[in-house]
N, CA, C and O of each residue as an XYZ file, in Angstrom:
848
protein
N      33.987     29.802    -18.036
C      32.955     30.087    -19.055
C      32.397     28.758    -19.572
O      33.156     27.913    -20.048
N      31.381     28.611    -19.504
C      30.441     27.434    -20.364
C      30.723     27.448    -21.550
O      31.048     28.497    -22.106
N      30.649     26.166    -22.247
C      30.975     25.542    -23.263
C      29.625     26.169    -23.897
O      28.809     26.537    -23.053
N      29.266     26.347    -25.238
C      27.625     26.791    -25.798
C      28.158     26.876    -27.635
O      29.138     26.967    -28.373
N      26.599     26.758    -27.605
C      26.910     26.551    -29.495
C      25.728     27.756    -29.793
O      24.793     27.709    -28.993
N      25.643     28.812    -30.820
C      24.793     29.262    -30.982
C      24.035     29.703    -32.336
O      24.634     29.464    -33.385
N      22.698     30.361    -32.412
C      22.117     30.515    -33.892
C      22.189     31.768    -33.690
O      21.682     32.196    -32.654
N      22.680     32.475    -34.397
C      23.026     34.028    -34.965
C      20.739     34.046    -34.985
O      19.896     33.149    -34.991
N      20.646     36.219    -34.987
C      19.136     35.941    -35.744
C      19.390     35.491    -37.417
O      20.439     35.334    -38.042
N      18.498     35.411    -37.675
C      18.434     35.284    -39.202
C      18.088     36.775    -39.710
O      18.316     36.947    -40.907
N      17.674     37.670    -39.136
C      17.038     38.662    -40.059
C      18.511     39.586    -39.549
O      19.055     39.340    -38.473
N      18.926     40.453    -40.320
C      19.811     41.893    -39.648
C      19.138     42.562    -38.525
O      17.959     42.912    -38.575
N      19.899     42.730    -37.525
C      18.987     43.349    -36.209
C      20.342     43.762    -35.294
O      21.460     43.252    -35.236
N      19.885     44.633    -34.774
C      20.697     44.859    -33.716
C      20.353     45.030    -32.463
O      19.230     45.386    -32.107
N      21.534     44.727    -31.531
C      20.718     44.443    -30.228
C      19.861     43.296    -29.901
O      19.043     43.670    -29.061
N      19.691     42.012    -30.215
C      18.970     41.385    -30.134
C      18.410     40.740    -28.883
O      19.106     40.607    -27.876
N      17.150     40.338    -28.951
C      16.385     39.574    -27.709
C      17.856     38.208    -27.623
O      18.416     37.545    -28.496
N      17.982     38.281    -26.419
C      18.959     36.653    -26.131
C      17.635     35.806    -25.507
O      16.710     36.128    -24.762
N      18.027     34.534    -26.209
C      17.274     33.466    -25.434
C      18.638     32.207    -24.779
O      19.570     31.802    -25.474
N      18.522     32.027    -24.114
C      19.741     31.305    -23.416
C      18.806     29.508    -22.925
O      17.750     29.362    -22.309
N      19.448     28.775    -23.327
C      18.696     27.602    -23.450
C      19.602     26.580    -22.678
O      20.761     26.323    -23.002
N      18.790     25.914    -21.392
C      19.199     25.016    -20.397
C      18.895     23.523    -20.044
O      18.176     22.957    -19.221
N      19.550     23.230    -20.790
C      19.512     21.006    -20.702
C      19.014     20.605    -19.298
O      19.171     21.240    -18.255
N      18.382     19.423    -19.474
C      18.245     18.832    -18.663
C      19.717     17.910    -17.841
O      20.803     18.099    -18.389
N      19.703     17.203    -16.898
C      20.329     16.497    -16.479
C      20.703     15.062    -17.279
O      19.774     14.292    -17.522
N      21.922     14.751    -17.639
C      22.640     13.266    -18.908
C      22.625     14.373    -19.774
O      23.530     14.157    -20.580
N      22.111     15.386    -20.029
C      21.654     15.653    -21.864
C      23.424     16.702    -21.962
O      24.499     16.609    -21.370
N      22.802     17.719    -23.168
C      24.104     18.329    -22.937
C      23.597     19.395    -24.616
O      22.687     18.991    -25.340
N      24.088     20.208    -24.814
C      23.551     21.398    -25.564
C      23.451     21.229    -26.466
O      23.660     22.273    -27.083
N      23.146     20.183    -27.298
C      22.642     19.854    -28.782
C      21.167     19.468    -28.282
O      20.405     19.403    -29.247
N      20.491     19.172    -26.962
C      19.280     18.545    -27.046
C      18.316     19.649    -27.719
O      17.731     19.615    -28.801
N      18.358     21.003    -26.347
C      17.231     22.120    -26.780
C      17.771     22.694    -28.146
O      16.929     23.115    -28.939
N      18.952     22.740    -28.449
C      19.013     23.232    -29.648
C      18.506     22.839    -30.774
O      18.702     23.400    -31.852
N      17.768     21.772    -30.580
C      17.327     20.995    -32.257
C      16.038     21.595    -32.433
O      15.353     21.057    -33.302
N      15.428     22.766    -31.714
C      14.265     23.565    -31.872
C      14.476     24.618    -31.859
O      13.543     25.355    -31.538
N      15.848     25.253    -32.212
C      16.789     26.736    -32.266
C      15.448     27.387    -33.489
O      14.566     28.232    -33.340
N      15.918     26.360    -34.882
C      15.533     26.838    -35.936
C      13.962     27.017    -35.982
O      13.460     27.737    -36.845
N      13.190     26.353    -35.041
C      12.006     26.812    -35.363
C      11.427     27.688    -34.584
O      10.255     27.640    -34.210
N      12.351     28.641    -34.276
C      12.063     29.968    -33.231
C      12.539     31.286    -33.854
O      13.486     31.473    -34.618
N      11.520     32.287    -33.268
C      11.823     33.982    -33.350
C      12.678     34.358    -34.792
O      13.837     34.260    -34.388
N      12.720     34.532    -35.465
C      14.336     34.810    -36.582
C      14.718     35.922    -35.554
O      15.859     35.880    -35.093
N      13.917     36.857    -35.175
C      14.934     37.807    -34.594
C      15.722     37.662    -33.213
O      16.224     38.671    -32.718
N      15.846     36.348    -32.545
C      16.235     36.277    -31.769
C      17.695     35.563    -31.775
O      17.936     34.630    -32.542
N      18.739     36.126    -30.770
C      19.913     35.373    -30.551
C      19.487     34.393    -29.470
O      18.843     34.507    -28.427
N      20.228     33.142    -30.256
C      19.861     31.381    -28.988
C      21.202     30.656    -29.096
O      21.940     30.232    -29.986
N      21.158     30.727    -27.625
C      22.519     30.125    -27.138
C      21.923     28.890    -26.068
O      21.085     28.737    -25.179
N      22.964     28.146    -26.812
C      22.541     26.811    -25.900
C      23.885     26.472    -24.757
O      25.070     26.597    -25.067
N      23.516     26.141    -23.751
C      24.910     26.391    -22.754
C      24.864     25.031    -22.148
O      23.874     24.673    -21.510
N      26.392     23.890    -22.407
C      26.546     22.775    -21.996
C      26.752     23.099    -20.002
O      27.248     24.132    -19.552
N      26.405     22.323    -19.427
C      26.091     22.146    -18.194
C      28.012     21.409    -17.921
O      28.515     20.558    -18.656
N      28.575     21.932    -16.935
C      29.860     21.618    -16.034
C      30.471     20.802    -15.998
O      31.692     20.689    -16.112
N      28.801     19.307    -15.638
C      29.798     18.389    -14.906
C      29.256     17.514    -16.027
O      28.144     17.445    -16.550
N      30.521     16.800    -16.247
C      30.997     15.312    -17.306
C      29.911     14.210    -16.563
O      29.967     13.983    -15.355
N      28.990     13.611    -17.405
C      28.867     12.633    -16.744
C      28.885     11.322    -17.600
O      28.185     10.347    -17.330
N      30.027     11.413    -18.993
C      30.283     10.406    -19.725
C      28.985      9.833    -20.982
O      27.767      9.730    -20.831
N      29.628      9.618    -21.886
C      29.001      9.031    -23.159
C      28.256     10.533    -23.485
O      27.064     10.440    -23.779
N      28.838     11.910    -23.464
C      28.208     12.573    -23.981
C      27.465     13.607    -22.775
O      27.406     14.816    -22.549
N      27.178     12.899    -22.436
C      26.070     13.588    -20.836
C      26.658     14.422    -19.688
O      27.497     14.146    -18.830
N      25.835     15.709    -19.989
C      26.035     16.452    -18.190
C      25.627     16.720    -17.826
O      24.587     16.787    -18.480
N      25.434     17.282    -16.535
C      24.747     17.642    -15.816
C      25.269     19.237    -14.793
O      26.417     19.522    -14.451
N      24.349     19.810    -14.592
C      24.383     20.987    -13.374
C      24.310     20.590    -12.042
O      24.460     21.509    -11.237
N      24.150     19.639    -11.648
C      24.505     19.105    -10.456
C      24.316     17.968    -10.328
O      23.420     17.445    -10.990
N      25.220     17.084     -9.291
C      24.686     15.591     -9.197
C      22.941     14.861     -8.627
O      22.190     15.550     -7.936
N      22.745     14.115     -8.857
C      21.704     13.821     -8.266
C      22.347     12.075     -7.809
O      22.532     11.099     -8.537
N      22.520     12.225     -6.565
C      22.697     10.690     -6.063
C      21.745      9.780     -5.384
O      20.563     10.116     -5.446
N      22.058      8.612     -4.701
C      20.650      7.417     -4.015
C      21.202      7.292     -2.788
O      22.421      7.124     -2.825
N      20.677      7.319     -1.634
C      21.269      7.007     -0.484
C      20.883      5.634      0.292
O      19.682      5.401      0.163
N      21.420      4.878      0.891
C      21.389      3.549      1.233
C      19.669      3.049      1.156
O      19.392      1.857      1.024
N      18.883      3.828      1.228
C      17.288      3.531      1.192
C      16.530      3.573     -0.445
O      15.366      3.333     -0.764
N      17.781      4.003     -1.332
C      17.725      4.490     -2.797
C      16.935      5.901     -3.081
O      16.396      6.055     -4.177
N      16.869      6.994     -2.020
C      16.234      7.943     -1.653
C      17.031      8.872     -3.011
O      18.259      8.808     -3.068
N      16.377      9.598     -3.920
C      17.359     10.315     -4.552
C      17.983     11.939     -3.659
O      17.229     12.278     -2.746
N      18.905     12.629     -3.821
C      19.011     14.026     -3.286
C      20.197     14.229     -3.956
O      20.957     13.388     -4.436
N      20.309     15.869     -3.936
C      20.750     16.867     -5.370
C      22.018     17.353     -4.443
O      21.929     17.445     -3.219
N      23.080     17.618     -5.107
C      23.963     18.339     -4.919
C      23.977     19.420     -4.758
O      24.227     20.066     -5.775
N      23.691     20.364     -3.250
C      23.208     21.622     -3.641
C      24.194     22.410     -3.548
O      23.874     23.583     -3.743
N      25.349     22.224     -3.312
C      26.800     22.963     -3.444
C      26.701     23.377     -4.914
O      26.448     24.518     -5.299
N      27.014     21.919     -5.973
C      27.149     21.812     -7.023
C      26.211     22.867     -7.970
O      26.554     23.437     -9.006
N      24.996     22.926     -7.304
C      23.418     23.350     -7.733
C      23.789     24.822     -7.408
O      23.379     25.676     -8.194
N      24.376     25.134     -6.545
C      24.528     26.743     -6.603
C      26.146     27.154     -7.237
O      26.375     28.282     -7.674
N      26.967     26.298     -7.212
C      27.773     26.491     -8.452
C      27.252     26.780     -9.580
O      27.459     27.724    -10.342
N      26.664     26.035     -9.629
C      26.161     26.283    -11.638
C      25.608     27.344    -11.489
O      26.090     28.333    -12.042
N      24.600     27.440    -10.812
C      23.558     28.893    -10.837
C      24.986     30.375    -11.001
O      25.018     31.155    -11.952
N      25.873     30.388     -9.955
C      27.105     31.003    -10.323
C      27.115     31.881    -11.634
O      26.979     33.039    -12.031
N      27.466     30.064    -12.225
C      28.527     30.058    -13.589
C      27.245     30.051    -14.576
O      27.619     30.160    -15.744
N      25.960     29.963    -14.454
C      24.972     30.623    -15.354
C      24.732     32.353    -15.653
O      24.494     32.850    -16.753
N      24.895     33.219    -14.095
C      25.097     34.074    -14.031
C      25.976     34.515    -15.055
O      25.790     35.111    -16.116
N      27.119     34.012    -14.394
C      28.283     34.999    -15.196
C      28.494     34.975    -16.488
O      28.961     35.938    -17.095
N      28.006     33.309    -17.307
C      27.426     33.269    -18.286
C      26.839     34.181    -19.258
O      27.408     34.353    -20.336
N      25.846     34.731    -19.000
C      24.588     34.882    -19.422
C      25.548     36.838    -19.453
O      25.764     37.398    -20.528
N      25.870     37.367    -18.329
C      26.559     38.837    -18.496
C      27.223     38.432    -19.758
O      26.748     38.671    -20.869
N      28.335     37.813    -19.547
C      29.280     37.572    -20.921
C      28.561     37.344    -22.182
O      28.891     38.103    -23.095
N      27.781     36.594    -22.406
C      27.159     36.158    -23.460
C      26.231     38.029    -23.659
O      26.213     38.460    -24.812
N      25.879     38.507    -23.067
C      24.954     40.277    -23.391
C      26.125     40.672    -23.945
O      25.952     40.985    -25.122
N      27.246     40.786    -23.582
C      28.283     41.572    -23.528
C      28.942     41.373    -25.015
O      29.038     42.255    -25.867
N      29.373     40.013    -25.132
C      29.552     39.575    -26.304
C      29.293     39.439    -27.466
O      30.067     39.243    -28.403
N      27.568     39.594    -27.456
C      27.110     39.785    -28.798
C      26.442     40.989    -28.738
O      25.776     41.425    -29.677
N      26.611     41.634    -27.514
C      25.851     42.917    -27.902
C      24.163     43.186    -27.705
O      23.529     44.136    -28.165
N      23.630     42.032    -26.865
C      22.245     41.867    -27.217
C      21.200     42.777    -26.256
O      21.629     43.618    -25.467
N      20.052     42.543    -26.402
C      19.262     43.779    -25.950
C      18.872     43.358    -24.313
O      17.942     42.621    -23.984
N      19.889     44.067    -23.353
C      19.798     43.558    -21.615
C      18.320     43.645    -21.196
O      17.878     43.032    -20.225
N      17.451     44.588    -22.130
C      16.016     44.500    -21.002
C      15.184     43.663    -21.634
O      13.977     43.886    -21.545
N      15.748     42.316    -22.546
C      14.938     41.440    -22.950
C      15.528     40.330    -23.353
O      15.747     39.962    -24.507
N      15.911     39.535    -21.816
C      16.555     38.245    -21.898
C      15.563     37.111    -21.544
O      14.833     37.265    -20.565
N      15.483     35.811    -22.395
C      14.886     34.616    -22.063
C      15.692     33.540    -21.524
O      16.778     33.266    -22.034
N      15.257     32.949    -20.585
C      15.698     31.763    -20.407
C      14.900     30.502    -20.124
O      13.939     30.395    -19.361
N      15.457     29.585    -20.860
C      14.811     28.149    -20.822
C      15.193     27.105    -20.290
O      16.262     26.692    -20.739
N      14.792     26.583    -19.599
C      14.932     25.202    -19.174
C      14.584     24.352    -18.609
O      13.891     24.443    -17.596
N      15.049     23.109    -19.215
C      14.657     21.410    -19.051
C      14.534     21.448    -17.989
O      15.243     22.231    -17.357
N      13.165     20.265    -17.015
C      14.056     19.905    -15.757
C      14.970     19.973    -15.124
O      14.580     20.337    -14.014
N      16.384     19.802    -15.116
C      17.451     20.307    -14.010
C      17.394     21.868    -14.374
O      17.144     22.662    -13.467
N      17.670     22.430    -15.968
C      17.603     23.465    -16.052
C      16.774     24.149    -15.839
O      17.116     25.267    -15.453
N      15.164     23.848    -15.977
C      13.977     24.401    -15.580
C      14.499     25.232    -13.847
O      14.601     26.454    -13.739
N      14.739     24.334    -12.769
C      14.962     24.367    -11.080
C      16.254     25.315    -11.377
O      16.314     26.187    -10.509
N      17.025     25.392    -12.076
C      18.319     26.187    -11.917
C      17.687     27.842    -12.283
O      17.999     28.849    -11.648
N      16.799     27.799    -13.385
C      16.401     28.628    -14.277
C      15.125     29.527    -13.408
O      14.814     30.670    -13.741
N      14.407     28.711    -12.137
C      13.729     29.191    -11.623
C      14.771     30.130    -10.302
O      14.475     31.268     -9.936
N      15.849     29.426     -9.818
C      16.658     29.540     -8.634
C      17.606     31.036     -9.081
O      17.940     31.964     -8.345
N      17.832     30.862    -10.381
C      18.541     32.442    -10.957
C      17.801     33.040    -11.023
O      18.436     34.092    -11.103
N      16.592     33.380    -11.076
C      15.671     34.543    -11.303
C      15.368     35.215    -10.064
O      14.896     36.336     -9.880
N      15.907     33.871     -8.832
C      15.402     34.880     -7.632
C      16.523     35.185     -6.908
O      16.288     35.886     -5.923
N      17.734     34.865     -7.092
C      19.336     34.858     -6.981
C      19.655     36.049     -7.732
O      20.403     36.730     -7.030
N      19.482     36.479     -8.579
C      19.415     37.263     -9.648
C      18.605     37.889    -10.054
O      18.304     37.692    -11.231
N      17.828     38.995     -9.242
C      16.614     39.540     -9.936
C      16.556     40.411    -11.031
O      16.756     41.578    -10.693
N      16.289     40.196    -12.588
C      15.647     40.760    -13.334
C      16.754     40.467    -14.090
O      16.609     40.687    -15.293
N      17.822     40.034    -13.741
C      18.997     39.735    -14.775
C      18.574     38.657    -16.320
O      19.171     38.648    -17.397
N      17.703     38.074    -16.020
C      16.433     37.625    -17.447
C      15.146     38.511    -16.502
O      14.843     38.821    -15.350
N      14.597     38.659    -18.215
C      13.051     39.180    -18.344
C      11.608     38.061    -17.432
O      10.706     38.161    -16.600
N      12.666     36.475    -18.890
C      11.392     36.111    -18.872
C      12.110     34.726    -18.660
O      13.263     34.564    -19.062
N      11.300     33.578    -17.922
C      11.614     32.466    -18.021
C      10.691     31.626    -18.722
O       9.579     31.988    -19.108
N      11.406     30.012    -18.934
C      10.468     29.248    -19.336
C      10.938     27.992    -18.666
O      11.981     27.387    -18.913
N      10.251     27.763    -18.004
C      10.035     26.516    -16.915
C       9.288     25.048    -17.238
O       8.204     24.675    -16.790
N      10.345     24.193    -18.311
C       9.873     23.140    -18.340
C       9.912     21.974    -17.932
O      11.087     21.608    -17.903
N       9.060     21.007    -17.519
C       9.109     19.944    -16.804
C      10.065     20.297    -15.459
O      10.855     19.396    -15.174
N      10.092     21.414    -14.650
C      11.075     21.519    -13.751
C       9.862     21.828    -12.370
O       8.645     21.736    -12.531
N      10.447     22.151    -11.222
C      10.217     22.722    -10.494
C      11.029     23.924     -9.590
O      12.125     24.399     -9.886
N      10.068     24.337     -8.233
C      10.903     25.494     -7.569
C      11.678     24.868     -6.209
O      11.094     24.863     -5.126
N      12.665     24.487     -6.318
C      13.290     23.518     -5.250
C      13.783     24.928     -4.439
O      14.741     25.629     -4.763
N      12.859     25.149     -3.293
C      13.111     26.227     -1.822
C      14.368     26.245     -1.555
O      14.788     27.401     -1.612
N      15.361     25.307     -1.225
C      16.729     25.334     -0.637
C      17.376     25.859     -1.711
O      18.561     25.700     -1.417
N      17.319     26.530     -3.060
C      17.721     27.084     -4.016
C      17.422     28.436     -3.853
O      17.976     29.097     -4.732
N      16.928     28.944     -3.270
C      16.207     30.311     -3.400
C      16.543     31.093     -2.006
O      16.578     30.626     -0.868
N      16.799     32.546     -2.490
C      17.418     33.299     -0.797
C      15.722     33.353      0.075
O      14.557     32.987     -0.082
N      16.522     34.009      0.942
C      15.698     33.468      1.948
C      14.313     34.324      2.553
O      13.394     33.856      3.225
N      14.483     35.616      2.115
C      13.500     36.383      1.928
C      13.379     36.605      0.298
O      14.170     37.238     -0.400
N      12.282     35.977     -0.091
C      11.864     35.958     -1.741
C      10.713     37.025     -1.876
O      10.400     37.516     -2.961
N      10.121     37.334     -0.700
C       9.056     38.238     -0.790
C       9.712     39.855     -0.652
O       9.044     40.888     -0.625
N      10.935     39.763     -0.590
C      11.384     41.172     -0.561
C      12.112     41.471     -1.556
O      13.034     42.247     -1.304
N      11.962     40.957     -3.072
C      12.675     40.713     -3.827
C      12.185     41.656     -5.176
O      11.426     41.106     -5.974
N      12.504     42.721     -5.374
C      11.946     43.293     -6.410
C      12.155     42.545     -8.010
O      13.155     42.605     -8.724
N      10.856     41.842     -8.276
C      11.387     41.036     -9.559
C      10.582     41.686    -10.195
O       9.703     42.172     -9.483
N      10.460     42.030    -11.843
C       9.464     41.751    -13.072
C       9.284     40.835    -14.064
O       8.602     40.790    -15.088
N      10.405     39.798    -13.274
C      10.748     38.810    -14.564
C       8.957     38.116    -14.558
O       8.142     38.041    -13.638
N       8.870     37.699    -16.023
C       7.821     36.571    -15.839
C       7.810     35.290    -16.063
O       9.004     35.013    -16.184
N       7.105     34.181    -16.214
C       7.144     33.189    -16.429
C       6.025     32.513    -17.127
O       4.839     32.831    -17.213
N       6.895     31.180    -17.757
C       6.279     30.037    -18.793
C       6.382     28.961    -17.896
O       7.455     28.534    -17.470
N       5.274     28.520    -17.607
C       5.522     26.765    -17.015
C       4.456     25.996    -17.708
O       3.244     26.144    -17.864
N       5.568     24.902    -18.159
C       4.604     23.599    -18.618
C       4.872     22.171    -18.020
O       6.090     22.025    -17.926
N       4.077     20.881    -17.507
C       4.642     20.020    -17.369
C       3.778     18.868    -17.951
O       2.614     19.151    -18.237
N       4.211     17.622    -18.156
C       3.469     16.493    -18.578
C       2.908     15.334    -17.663
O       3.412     14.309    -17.205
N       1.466     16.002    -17.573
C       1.022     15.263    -16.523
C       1.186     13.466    -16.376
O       0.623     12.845    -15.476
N       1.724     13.060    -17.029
C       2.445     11.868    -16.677
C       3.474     11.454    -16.627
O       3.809     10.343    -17.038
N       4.422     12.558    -15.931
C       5.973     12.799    -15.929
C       6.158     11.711    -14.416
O       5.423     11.910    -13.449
N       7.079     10.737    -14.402
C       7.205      9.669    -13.717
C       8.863     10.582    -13.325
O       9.040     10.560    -12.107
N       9.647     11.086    -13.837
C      11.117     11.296    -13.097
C      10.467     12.831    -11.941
O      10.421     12.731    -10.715
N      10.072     14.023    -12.661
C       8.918     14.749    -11.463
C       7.799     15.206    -11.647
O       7.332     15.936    -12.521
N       7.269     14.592    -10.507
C       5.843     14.373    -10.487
C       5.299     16.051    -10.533
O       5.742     17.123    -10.120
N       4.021     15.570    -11.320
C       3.456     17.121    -11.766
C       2.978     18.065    -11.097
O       2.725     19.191    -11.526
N       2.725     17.400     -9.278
C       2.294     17.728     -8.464
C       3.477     18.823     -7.825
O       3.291     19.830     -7.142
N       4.880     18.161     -8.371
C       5.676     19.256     -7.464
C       5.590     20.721     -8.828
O       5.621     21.844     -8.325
N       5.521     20.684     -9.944
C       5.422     21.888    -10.636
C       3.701     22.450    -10.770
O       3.439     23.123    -11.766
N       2.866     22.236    -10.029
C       1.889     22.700     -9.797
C       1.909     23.953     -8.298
O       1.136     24.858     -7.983
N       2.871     23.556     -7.831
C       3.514     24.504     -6.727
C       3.413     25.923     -7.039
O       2.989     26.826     -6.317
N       4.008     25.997     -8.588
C       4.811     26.655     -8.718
C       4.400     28.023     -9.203
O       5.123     29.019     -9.187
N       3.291     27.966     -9.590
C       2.151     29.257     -9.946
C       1.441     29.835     -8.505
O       0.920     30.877     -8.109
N       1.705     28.721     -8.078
C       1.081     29.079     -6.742
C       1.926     30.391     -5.525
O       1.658     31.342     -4.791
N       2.782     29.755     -5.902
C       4.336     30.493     -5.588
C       4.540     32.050     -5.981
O       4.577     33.160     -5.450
N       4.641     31.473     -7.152
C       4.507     33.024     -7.529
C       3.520     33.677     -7.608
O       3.710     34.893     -7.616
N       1.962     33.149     -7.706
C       1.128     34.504     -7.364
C       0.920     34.991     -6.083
O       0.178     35.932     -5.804
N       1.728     34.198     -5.142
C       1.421     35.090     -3.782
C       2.684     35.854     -3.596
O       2.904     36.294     -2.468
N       3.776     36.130     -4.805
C       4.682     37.045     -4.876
C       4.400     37.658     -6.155
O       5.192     37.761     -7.092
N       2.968     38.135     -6.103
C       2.667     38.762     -7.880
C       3.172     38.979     -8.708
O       3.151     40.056     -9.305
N       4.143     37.425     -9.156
C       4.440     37.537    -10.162
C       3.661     37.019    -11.305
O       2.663     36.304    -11.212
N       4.364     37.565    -12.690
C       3.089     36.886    -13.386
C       3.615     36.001    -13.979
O       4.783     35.932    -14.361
N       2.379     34.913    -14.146
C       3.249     33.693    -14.906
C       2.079     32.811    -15.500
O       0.976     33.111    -15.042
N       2.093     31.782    -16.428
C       1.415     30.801    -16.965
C       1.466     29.578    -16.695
O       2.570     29.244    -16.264
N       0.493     28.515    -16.794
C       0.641     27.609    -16.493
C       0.029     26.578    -17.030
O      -1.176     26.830    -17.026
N       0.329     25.096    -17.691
C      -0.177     24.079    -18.332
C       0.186     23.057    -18.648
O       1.334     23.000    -19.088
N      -0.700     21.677    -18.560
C       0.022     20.628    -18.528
C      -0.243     19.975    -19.868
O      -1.086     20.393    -20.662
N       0.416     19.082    -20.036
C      -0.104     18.228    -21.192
C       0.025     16.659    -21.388
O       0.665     16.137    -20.476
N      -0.445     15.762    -22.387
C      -0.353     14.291    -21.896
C       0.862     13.982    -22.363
O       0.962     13.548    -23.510
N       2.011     14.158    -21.535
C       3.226     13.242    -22.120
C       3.729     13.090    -20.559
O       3.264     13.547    -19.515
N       4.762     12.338    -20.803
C       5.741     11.880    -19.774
C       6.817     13.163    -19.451
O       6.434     14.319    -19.630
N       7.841     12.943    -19.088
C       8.787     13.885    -18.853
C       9.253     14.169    -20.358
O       9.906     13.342    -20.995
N       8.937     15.165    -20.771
C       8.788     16.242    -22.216
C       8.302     17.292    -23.062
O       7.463     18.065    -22.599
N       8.604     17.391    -23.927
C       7.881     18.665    -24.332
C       6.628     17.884    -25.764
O       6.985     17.485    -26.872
N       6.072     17.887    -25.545
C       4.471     17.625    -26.584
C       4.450     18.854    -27.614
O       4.374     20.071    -27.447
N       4.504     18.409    -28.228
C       4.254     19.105    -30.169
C       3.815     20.492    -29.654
O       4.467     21.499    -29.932
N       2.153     20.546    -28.525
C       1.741     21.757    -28.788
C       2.232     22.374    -27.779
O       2.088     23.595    -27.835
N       2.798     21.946    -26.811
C       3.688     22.670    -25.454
C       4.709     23.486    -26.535
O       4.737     24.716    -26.553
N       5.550     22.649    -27.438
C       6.229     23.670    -28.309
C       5.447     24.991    -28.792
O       5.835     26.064    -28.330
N       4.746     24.982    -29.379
C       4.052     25.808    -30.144
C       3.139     27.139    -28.870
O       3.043     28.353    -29.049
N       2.875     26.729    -28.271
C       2.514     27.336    -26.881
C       3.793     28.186    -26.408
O       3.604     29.397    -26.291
N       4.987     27.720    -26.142
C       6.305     28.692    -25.639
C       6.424     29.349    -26.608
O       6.570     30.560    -26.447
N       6.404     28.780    -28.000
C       6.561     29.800    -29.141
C       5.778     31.129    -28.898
O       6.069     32.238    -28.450
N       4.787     30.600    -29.333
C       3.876     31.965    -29.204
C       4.023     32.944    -27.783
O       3.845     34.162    -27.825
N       4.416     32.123    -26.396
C       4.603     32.820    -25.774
C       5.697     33.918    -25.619
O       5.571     34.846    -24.821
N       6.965     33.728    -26.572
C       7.844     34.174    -26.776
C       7.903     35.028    -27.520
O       8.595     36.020    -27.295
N       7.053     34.846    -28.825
C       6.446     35.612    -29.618
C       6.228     37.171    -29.559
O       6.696     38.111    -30.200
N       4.977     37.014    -28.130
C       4.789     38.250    -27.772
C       5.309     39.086    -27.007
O       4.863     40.168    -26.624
N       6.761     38.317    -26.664
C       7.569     39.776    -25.712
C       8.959     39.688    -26.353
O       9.981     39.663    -25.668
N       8.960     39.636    -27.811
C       9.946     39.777    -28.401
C       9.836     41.320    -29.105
O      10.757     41.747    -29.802
């Protein structure tokens, strides 16, 4: 079971929308959580620390190493471990607080964004809705017929068109992707580097907003 810290809703509710919230790679579950409080009151948000230790605080969902040319490439053993232990996660966490199964969110950072896209098609419909930030759809993550995949989940993608760790060009893919598997989804960039920009916040908000 993942390590996770969470915000109860604020209002009395039962059954609640879960939003399940996914770090990037070094970070670790205090990052997305420091924007818990300025979301939904009626929603339960769980922030879920990522597996692997990678010291001074930092983890990660899979390694990312350099190979003698300084080429980077991902651990994809590791990368479908986690996806796993997000799964089983995410049941336990419905189960546990009781929350409402036909209206789960999930979010995530870059590494989490690619994990967060890779469970939705590993896992169909087990979340509603995703939110895909600064990440992309890394193919060797995903089974192998995706077009036979009965999904309704939808999707949030944002990236910062001057993101130097991934380039914006690989999350421009990614609408593309899914509308030739009609799914539905959004899409928008904004001027920052690898991050979320004031109104990219306010944009997921509202997008969240309306399928709460």
């Amino acid at each position: 079971m993942l390590h996770y810290i969470v915000r109860e809703p604020k209002i009395d509710i039962q059954n609640p929308s879960l939003l399940i919230l996914l770090h990037g790679y070094g970070s670790n579950e205090q990052d997305l959580f420091s924007f818990a409080d300025e979301l939904p009151d009626e929603l339960l948000i769980v922030s879920a620390r990522a597996p692997y230790e990678m010291g001074f605080g930092g983890y990660a969902w899979y390694a990312i190493n350099l190979d003698a040319s300084n080429n980077k490439f991902s651990n994809l053993d590791e990368a479908r471990a986690s996806i796993e232990k997000i799964a089983f996660f995410i049941d336990k966490i419905k189960a546990t607080y009781n929350t409402n199964t036909t209206n789960t969110f999930l979010l995530g950072f870059s590494q989490g964004a690619i994990l967060s896209y890779a469970l939705s098609f590993n896992y169909p419909n087990k979340v509603q809705h995703v939110l895909a930030l600064s990440g992309y759809i890394n193919n060797e993550l995903l089974p192998e017929n995706t077009s036979e995949i009965n999904s309704t989940t939808d999707y949030y993608i944002s990236h910062g068109n001057a993101d130097q760790v991934l380039p914006v060009e690989w999350a421009r893919k990614a609408p593309l992707f899914l509308d030739s598997l009609a799914l539905k989804n959004v899409y928008s960039e904004y001027s920052v580097g690898h991050g979320v920009a004031p109104q990219n916040f306010f944009s997921l908000k509202k997008w969240i907003e309306e399928r709460i």
